[in-house]
C-alpha positions as CSV (number, residue, x, y, z in Angstrom):
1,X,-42.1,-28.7,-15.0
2,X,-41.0,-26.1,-17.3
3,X,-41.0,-27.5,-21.1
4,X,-38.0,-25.7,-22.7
5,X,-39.4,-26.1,-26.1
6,X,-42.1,-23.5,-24.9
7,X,-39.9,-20.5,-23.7
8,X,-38.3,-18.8,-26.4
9,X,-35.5,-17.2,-23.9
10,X,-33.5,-14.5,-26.7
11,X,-37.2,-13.7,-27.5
12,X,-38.2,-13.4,-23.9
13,X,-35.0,-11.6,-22.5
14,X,-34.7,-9.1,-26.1
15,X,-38.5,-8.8,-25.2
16,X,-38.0,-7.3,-21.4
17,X,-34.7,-5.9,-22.1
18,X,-36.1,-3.4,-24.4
19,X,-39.0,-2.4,-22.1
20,X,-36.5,-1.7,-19.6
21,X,-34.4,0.4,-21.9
22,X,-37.2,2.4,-23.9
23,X,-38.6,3.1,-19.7
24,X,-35.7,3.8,-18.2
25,X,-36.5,1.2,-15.4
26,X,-33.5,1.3,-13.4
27,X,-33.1,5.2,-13.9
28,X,-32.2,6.3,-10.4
29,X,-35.1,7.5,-8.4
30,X,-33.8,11.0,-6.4
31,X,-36.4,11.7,-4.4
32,X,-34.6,12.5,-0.9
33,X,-38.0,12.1,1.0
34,X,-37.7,7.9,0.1
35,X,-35.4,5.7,2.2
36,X,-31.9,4.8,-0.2
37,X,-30.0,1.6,-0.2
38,X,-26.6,2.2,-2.1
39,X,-25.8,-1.1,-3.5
40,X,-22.5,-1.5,-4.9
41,X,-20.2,-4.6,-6.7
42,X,-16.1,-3.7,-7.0
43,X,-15.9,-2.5,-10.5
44,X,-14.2,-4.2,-13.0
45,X,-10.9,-4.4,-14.9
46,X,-12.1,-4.0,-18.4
47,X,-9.7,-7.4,-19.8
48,X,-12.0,-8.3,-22.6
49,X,-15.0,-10.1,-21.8
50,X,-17.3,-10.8,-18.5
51,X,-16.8,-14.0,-17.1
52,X,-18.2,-16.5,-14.3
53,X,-16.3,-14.6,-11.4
54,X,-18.1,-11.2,-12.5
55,X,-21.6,-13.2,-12.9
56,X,-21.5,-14.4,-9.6
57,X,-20.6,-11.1,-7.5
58,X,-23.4,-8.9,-10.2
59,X,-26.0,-11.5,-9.8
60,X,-25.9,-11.1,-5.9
61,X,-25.9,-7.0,-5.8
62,X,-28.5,-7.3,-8.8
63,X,-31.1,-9.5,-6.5
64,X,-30.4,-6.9,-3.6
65,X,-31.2,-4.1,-5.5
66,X,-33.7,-5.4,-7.5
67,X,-35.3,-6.6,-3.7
68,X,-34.9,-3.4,-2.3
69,X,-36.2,-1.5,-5.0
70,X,-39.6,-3.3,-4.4
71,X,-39.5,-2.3,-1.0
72,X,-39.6,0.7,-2.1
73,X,-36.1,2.0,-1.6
74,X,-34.7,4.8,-3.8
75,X,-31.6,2.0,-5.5
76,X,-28.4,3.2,-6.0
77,X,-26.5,0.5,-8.4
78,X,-23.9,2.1,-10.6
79,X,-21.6,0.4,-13.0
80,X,-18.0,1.7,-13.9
81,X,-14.9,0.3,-15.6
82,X,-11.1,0.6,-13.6
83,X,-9.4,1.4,-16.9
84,X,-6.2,2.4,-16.4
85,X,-3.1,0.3,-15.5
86,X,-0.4,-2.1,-17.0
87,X,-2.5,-4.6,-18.5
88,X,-3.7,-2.8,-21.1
89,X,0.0,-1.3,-21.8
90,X,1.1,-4.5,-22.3
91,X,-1.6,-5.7,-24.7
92,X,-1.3,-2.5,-26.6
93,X,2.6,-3.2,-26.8
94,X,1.9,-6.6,-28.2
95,X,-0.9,-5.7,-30.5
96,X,0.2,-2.4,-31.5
97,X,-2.7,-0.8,-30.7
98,X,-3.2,2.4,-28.1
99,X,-4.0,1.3,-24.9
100,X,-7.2,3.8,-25.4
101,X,-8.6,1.8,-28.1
102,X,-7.3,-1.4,-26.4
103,X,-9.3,-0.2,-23.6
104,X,-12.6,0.8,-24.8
105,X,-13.2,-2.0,-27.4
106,X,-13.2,-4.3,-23.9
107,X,-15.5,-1.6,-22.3
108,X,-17.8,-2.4,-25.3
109,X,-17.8,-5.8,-25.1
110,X,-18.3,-6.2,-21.7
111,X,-20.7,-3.7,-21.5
112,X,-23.0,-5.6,-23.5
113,X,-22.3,-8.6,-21.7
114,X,-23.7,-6.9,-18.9
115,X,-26.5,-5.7,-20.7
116,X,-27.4,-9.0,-21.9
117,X,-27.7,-10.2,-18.2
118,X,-30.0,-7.7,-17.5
119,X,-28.8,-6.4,-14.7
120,X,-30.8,-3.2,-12.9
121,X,-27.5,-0.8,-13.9
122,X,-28.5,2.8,-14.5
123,X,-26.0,3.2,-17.5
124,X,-26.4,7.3,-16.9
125,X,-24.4,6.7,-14.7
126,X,-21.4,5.1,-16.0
127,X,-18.0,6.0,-15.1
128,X,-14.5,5.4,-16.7
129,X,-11.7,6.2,-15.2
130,X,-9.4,6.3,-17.9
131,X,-11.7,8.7,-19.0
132,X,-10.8,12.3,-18.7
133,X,-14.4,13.6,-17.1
134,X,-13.0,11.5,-14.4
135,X,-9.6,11.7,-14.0
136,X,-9.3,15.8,-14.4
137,X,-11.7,15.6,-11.0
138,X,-9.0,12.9,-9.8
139,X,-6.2,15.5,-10.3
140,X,-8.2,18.0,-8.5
141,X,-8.2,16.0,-5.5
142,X,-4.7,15.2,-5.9
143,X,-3.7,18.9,-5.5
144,X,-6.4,19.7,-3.2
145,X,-4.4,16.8,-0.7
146,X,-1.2,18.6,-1.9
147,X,-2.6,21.8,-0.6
148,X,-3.0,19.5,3.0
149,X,0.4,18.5,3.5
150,X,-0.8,15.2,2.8
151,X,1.1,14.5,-0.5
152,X,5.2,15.0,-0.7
153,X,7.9,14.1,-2.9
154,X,11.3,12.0,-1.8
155,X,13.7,9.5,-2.5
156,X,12.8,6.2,-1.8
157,X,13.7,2.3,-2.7
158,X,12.4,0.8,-5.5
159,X,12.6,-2.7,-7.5
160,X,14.3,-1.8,-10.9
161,X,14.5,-3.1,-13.8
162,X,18.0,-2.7,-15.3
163,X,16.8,-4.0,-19.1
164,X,13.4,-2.3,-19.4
165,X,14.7,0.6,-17.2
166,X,11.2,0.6,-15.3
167,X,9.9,0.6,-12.0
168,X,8.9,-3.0,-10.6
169,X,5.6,-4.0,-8.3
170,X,6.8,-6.5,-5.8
171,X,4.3,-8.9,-7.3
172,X,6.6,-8.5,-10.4
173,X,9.3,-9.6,-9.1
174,X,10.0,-13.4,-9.5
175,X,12.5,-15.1,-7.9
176,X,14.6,-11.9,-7.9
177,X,13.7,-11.5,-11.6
178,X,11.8,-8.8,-13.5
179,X,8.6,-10.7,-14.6
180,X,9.3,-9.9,-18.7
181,X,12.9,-9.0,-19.1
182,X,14.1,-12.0,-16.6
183,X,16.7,-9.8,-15.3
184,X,18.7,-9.2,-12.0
185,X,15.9,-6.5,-10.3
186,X,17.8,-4.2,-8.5
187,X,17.4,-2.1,-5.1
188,X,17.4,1.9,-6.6
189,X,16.6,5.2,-5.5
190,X,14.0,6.8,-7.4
191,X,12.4,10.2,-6.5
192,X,8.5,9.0,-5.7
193,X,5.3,10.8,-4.1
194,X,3.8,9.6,-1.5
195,X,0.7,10.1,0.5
196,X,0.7,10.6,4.2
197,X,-1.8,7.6,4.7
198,X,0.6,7.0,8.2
199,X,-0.3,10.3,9.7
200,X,-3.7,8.6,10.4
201,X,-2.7,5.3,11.6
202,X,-4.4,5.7,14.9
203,X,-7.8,6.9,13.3
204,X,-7.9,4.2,10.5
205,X,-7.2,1.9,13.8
206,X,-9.6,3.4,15.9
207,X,-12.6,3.6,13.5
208,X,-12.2,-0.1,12.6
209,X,-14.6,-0.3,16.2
210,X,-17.2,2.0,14.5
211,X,-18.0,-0.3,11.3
212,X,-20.1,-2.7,13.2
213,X,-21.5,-4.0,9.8
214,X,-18.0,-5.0,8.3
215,X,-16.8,-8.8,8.3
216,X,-14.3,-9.3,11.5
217,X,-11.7,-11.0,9.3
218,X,-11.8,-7.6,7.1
219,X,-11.2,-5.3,10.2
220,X,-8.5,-7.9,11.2
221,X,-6.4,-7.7,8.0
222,X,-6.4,-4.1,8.4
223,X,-5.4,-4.2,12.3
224,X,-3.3,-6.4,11.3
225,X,-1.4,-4.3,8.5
226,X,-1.5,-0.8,10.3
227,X,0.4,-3.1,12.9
228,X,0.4,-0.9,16.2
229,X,2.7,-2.2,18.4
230,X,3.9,-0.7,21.7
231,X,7.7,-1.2,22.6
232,X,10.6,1.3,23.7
233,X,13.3,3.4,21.6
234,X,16.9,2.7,23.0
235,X,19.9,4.3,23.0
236,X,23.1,1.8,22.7
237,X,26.7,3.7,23.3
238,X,28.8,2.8,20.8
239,X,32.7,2.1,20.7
240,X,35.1,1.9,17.6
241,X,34.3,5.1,15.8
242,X,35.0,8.4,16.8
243,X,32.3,9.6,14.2
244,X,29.4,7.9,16.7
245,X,28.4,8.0,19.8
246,X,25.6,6.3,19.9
247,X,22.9,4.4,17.5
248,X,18.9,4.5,18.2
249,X,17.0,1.4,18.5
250,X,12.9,0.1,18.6
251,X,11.9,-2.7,20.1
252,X,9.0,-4.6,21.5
253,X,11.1,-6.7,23.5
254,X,13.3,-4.6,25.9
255,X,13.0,-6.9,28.4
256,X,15.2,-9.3,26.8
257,X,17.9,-7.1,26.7
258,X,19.6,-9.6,29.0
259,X,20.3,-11.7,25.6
260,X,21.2,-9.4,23.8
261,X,24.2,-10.6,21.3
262,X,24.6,-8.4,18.0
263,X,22.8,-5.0,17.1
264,X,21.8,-5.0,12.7
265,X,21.6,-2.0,11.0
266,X,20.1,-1.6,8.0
267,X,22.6,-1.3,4.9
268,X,20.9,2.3,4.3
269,X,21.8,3.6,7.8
270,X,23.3,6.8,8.3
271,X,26.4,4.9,10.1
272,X,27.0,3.2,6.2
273,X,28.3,6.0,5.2
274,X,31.7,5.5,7.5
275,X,32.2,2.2,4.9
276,X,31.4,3.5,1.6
277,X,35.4,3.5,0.7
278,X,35.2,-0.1,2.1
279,X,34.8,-2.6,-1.0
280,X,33.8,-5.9,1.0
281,X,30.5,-3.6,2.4
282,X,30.4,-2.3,-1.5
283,X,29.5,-5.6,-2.2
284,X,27.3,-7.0,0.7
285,X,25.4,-3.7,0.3
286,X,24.9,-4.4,-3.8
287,X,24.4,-8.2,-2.7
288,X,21.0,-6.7,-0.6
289,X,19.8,-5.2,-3.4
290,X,19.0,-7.7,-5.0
291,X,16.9,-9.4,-1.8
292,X,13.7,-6.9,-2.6
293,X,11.8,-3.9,-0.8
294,X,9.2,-6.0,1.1
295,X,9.4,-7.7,4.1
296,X,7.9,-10.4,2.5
297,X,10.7,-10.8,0.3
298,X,13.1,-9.9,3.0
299,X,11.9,-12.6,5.3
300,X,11.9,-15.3,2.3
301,X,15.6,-14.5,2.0
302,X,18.7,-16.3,3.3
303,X,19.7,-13.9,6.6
304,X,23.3,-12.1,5.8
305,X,25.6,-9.5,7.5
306,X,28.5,-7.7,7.1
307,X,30.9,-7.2,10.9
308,X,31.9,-3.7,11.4
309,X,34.1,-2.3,13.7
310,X,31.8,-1.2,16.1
311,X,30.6,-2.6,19.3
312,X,27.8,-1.8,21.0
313,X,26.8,-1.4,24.7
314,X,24.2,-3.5,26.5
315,X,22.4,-0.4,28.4
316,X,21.9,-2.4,31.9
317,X,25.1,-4.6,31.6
318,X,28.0,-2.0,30.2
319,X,30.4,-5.1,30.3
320,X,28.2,-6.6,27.6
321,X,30.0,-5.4,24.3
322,X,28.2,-7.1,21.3
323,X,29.3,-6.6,17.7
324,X,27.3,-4.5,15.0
325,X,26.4,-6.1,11.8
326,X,24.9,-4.5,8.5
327,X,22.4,-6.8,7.6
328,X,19.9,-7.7,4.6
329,X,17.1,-8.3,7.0
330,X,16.6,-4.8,8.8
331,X,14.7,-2.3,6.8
332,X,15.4,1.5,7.6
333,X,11.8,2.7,7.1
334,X,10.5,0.6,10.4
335,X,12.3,2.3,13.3
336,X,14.9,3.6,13.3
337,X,16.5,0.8,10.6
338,X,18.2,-0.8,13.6
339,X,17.4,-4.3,15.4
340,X,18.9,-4.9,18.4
341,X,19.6,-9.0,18.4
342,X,18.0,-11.2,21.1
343,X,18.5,-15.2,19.5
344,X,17.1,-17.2,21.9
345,X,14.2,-15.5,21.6
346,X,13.3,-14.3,18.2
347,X,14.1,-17.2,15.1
348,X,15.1,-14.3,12.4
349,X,18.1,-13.5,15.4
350,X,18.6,-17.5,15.7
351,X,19.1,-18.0,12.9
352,X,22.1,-15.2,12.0
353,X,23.3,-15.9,15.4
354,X,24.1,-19.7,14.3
355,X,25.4,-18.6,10.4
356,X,27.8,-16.2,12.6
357,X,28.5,-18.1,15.7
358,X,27.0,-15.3,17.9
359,X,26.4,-16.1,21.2
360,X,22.4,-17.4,22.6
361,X,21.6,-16.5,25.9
362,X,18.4,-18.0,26.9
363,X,16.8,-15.3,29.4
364,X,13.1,-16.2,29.2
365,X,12.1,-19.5,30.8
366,X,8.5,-21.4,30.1
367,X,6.5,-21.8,32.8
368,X,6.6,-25.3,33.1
369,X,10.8,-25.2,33.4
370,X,13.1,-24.5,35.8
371,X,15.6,-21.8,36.0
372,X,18.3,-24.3,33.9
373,X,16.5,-24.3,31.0
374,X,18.2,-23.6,27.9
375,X,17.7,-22.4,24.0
376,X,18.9,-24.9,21.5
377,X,17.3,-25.7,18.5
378,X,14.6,-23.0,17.6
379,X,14.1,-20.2,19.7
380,X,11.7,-19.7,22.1
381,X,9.4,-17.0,22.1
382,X,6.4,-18.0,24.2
383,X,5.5,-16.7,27.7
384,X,7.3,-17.8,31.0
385,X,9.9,-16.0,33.4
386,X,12.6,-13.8,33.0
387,X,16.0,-15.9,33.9
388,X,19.7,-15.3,33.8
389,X,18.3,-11.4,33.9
390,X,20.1,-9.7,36.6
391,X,18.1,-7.4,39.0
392,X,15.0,-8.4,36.2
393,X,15.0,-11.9,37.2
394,X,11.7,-13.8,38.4
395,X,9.5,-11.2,36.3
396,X,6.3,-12.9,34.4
397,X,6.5,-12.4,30.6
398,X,5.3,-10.0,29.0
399,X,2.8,-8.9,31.2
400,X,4.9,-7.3,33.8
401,X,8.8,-8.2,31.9
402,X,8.3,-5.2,29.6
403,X,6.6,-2.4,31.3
404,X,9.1,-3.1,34.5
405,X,12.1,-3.0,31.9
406,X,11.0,0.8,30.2
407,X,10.1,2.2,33.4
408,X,14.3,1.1,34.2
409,X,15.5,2.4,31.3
410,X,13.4,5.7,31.7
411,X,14.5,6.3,34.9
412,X,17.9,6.1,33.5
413,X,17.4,8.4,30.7
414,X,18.6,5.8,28.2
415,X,15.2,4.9,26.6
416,X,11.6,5.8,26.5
417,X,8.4,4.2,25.6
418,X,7.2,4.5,21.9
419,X,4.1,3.2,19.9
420,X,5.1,2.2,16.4
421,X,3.0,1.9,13.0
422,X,3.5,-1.0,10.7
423,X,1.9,1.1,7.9
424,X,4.0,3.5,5.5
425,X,3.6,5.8,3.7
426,X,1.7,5.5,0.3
427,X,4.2,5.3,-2.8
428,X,1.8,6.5,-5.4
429,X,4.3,7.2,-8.2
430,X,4.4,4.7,-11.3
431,X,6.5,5.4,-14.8
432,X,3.7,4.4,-16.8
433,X,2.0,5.8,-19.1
434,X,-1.1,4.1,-19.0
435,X,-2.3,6.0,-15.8
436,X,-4.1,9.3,-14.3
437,X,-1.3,11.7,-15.6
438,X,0.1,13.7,-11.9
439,X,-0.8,17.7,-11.9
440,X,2.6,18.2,-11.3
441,X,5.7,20.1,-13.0
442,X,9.4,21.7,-12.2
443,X,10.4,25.0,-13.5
444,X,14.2,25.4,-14.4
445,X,15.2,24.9,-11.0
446,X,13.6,22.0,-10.1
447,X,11.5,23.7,-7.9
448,X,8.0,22.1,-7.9
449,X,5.2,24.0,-9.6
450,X,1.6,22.9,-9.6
451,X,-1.0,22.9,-12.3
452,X,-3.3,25.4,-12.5
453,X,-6.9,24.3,-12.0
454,X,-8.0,26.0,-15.1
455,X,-5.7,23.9,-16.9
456,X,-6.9,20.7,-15.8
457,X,-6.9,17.9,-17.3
458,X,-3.4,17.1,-17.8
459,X,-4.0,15.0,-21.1
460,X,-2.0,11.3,-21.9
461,X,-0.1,12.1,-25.1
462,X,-2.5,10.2,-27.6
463,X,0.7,8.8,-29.8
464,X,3.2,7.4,-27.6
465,X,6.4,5.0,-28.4
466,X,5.4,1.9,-26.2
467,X,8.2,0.1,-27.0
468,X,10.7,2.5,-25.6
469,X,12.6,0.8,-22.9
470,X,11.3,3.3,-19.6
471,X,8.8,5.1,-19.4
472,X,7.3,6.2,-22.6
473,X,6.4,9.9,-21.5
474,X,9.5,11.0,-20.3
475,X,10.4,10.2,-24.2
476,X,7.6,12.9,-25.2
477,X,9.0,16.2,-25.6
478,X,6.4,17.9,-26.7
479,X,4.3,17.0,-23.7
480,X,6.5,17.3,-21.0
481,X,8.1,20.9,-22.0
482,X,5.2,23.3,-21.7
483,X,4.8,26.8,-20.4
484,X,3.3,28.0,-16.9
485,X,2.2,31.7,-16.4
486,X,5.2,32.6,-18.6
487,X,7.7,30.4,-17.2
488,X,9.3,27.6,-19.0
489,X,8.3,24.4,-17.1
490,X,8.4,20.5,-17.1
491,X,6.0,18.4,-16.5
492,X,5.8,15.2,-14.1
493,X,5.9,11.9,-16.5
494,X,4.9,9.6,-13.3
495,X,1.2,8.7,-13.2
496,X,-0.7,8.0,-10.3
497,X,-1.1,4.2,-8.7
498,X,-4.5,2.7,-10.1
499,X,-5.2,2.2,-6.8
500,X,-5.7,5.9,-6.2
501,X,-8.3,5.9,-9.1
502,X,-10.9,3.2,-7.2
503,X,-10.0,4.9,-3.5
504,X,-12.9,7.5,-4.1
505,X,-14.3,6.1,-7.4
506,X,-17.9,5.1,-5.0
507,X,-18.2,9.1,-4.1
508,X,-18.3,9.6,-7.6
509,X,-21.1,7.6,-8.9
510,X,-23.0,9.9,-6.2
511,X,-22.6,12.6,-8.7
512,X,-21.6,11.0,-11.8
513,X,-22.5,14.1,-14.0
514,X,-21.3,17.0,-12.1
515,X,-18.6,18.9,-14.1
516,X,-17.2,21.1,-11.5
517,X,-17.3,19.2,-8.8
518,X,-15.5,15.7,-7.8
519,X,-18.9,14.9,-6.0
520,X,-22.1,17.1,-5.0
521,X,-22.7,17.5,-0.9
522,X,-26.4,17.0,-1.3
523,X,-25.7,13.2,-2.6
524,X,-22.6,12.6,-0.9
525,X,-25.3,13.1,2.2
526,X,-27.9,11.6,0.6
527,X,-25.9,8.4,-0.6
528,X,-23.8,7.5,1.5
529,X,-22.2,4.9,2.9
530,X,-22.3,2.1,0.7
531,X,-24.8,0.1,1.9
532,X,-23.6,-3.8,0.4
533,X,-20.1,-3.8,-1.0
534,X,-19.9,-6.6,-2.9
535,X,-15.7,-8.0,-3.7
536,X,-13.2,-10.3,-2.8
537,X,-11.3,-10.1,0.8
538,X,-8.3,-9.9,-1.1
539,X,-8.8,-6.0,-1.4
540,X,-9.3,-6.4,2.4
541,X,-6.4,-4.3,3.1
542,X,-5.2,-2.4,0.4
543,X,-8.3,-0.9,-1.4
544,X,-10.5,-0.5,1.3
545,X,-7.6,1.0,3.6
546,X,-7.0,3.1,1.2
547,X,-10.5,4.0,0.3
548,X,-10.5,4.8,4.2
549,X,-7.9,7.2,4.2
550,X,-9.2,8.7,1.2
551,X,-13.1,9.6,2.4
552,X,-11.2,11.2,6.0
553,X,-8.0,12.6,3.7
554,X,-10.4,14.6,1.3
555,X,-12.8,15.5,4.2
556,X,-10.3,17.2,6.6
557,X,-10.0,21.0,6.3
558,X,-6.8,22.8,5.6
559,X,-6.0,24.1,9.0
């Protein structure tokens, strides 16, 4: 057994740390002709100090790499810092300091704590990405995906906060309050950018099959949250109004159209605007508002409507005239922002058919019922046979219920089959200041104008006010107004989501010290893929979607 009193372990580990340092052990070998092994840990948020969480996940990539680097493997294990974000613009509020100098103190400390642990990092290879080495290369890419189609500006829904006049993350928002002010967050249109991570649903599905090496419960999440889901887009006459005809429906279910008792639109539906002079919609609609932009807050919240006028058509029973609600549940960027109400069969529609005393027609029967069976207390949404269904009756659900029932409605030119996409869009727009500036501006009539390349970086103001309620650079004048081939111009004072800085932040440590490039071919080739990813499965689905998208976004050509 060991005796501690004979090893000296700050004289043993300042001892080997130093021959490592003065001979560059872990300096990356490049020799193309040796096999690689890209090892790689999620890199960290620089709070202030290393603790047990980081030890465990470097430990585990530094025993791999320190393995395969005696196997003779060329070892790729980089170390970076994912700098930017609201952390650090809080602490800097609160210590009145700059979140820069906030920033790299923490780098400093933890960087040392990293060194202590001797882990085999090649330091040359650093990377920061509140750094502007790496973020003018960001801003590159940024236009370069602008240049795709694949980046576009418009309105959208946000969680606002009326006292600190800022954009809200859901996970800000507590109990329908802003996390620091404590007030009332409100629904509000905001102009945003988005990337068009949806246009590649069906490849970010598809290729889930080709990462044979990834966890199943990883490539679940992601199935999971792209959310493919085949169903059929109706059409549902309308009467009441002469302004509307008709109203445009998705569903998964149209073979319950048999229990069909209300139709919900969402509150932002084009048909709203026929109530805007009505004050009792004013006030549901400001009511919604306040339920969130998620549909995890959406589902959390108590299910409420507002009766139009309008009735709408059952499409295979005309004598079935149902009424139309608004309500807070239907969000207008799935579908077409309008649910068509089936309670015995779906709980959400069960439960605002009971608050509203709509009728529940139980059309779906389990298999071990007979045809008297009958919806009560919960609705039921398991397999069985279609009953009380008309010229549908006696068909197994869903196996032959809902192809039978769009082939129908086809036939009758009132509906069509249509795959749909949980996954939006990307909103990538924040009104920080702590973040990759966007390589965007507006000349005098708000027509966009991009940043020249020569140009880039677009700089963060080094003095800011913090404490201005908003966001601080669109208090800046002297950064925002500045001149473009001659033209007066202004700049963009959103910066980019931090999760766009770690979504291509492994390319980079490829070719950490290329200036003119964002990453070299030769070591993109050489290097990649990642061979151990080392994180939590709680970036399961948004980082390493994103990080997906990214990789194929960048890689497609312009055509």
């Amino acid at each position: 057994m060991l005796n501690p009193s004979r090893y000296n372990f700050k004289e043993i580990e300042n001892k080997w740390q130093k021959f490592w340092r003065e001979n560059n052990s872990f300096k990356v070998n490049t020799n193309s002709q040796r096999k690689k092994f890209y090892c790689l840990e999620m890199f960290p948020y620089p709070s202030g100090k290393i603790h047990m969480g980081h030890v465990r996940n470097y430990t585990i990539g530094d025993v791999l790499a320190r393995y395969k680097n005696s196997k003779g493997f060329n070892v790729l294990h980089p170390m970076g810092w994912d700098s930017f974000g609201m952390p650090a613009e809080n602490a800097a509020r609160q210590n009145n300091l700059n979140p820069k100098d906030w920033t790299e103190q923490n780098i400093q400390t933890m960087k040392n704590q990293l060194k202590r642990l001797g882990l085999s990092i090649d330091w040359d290879r650093e990377i920061s990405t509140c750094s502007p080495e790496y973020y003018k290369h960001q801003q590159k890419i940024f236009l370069e995906l602008y240049d795709k189609g694949l980046v576009y500006r418009k309105e959208s829904y946000v969680n606002w906060d009326p006292i600190d006049k800022t954009v809200l993350a859901n996970e800000q928002v507590i109990d329908g309050k802003g996390w620091r002010s404590g007030a009332v967050v409100q629904r509000k249109k905001l102009n945003q950018w988005f990337f068009k991570i949806s246009k590649f649903s069906e490849e970010l599905l598809d290729d889930l099959n080709k990462l044979d090496e990834w966890p199943s419960k990883v490539k679940t999440m992601q199935q999971n949250w792209i959310g493919k889901s085949f169903g059929c887009e109706i059409d549902f006459k309308i009467e009441g109004s002469n302004d509307i005809d008709k109203i445009k429906c998705y569903t998964t279910r149209p073979d319950t159209l048999f229990g069909f008792s209300f139709l919900a639109l969402s509150v932002d539906h084009p048909v709203s605007k026929l109530y805007l002079k009505n004050d009792e919609f004013l006030k549901f609609r400001e009511a919604c508002s306040k339920t969130g932009t998620t549909e995890e807050s959406i589902a959390q919240a108590e299910k409420i409507g507002f009766k139009t006028n309008l009735l709408a058509i059952n499409p295979l029973d005309p004598n079935n005239k149902v009424p139309v609600y608004f309500a807070n549940f239907v969000l207008m960027d799935y579908g077409f922002g309008a649910v068509f109400g089936c309670p015995a069969h779906d709980q959400r529609d069960f439960d605002f058919a009971k608050k509203y005393n709509l009728e529940i027609k139980t059309v779906v029967k389990p298999n071990d019922q007979d045809n008297n069976f009958k919806v009560n207390i919960e609705a039921y949404s398991g397999a069985g046979t279609l009953i009380n269904s008309n010229f549908l009756n006696g068909l197994k659900v869903p196996e032959d219920s809902i192809t039978a029932t769009i082939k129908i409605l086809e036939e009758r030119k009132i509906g069509k089959q249509k795959i749909n996409y949980r996954l939006k869009d990307w909103g990538i727009s924040r009104q920080r200041y702590w973040g990759c500036p966007i390589p965007i501006a507006y000349n005098e009539k708000n027509e966009i104008v991009k940043i020249p390349l020569k140009n880039l970086p677009v700089k963060l103001p080094d003095k800011v006010n913090l404490n201005s309620k908003g966001n601080p650079l669109d208090f800046d004048d002297e950064w925002k107004n500045i001149t473009i081939e001659g033209k007066k111009c202004t700049r963009e004072t959103d910066t980019l989501d931090t999760f766009v800085d770690s979504s291509w932040y492994f390319l980079r440590f490829c070719s950490a010290d290329s200036e003119k490039r964002e990453f070299e071919e030769n070591d993109i080739n050489y290097w990649m893929p990642v061979d151990q990813y080392i994180g939590g499965v709680e970036h399961a689905i948004l980082h390493l979607l994103y990080s997906r998208f990214f990789t194929r976004a960048i890689s497609m050509d312009n055509s």
